[in-house]
N, C-alpha and C positions, 0 to 999 in steps of 0.2 A: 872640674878645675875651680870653678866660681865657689863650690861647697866650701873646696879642699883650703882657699886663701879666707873666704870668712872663720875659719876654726882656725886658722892662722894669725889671723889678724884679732880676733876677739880677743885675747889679754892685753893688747895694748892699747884698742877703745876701750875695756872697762877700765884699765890705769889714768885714760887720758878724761875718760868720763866724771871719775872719784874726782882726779885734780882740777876739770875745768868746774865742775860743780861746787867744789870747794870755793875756786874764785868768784863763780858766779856770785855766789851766795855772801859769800862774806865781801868781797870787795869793798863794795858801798859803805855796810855797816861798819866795817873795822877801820874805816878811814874819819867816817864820824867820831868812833869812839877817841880818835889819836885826835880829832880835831877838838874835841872838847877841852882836851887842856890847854886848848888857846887862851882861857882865861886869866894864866897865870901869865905873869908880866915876862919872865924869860921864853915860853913858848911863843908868845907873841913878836917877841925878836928874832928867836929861832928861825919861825914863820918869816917873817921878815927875808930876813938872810939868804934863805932858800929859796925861796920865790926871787928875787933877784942876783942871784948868782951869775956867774958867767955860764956859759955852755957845758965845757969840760968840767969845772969845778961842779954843776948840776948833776951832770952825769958820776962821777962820781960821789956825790950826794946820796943820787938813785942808787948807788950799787951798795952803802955801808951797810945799810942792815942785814945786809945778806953775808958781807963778810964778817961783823961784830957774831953773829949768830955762828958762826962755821964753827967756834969751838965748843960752843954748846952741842951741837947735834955729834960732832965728832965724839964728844965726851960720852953722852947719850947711847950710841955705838960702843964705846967703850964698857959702857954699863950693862948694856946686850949683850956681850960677848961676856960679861964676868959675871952672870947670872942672874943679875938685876932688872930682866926683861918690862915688866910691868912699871918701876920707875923712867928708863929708857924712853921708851915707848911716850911716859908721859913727858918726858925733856922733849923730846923731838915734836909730839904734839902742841905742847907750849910755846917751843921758839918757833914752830912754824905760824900758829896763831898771830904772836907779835910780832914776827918780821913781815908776815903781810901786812899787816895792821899800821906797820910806820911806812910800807914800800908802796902801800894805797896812800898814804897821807902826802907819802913824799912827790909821789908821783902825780897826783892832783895838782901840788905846788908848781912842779918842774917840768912838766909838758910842756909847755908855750916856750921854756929854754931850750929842754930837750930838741924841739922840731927844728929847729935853727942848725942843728948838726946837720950837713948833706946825708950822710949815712945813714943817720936816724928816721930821718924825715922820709928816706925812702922804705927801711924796712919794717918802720912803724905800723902804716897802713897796708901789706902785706900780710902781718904776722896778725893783724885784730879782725882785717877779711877773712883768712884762716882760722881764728878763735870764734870767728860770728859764723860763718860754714857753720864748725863743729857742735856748739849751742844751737842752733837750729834743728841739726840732727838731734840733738840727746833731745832737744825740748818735743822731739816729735814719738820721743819714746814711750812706751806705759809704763817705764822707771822713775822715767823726770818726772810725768802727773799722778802718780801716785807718791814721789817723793815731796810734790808741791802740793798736794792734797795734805800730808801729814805736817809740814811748813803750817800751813795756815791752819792746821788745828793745832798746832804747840804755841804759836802765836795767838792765837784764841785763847786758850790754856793760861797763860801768861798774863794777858792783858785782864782776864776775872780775878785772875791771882791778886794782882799789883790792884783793880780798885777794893776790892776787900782789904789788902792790905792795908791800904794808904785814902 
């Protein structure tokens, strides 16, 4: 029985594995990279605005990128289904890049509002126990340190690159 639910359960750890390593990994950086354009004076307002928002107006803050994106992936889909697999594939890989990239930025800003919701505040810590569980296990995997062995030599790779470069 114990066999018969790991062969059961196995495509939707390695679904849940690809996605949390994705977040893992990109979080941080793709919230930097949105945070860079603080520089310009409308981002800085931007910034502004967000970070003191009200509660519900945060919350929905947190939620635009995800809907601004829906017709791109939907389109993307569309372009899959009409034989355009390869560019598809690349839309859907794209919007998902940048809607993390602004939903880590946004979300950086709007947590301190966020948690002010009762609902939020309760299923916040829940859902990131459950996300830190899961990370634990992948981090305990020979996938994850052989995936963070090749991380830090592409980062090596990179970092010779750029002072040759520059």
């Amino acid at each position: 029985m114990n066999l018969l639910l790991q062969i059961l359960t196995f495509p939707f750890k390695a679904i849940a594995f690809v996605i949390l390593l994705f977040y893992e990994w990109g979080w941080e950086p793709l919230a930097r990279w949105i945070g860079r354009l603080v520089r310009f004076r409308w981002m800085r307002w931007l910034e502004r605005k967000i970070r003191y928002a009200p509660p519900w107006a945060a919350l929905a803050i947190f939620l635009t990128p995800t809907l601004v994106l829906l017709p791109f992936k939907l389109g993307a889909l569309w372009l899959i289904a009409h034989g355009q697999k390869l560019l598809g594939v690349a839309v859907i890989a794209v919007a998902k890049i940048v809607g993390t990239a602004f939903v880590a930025w946004i979300f950086k800003l709007t947590q301190p509002t966020l948690m002010q919701l009762t609902w939020f505040a309760w299923v916040y810590p829940r859902v990131k126990a459950w996300k830190d569980r899961w990370v634990s296990w992948m981090k305990a995997t020979p996938v994850w340190r052989a995936a963070s062995a090749m991380k830090a030599s592409v980062k090596a790779l990179i970092s010779q690159w750029r002072s040759k470069l520059f």
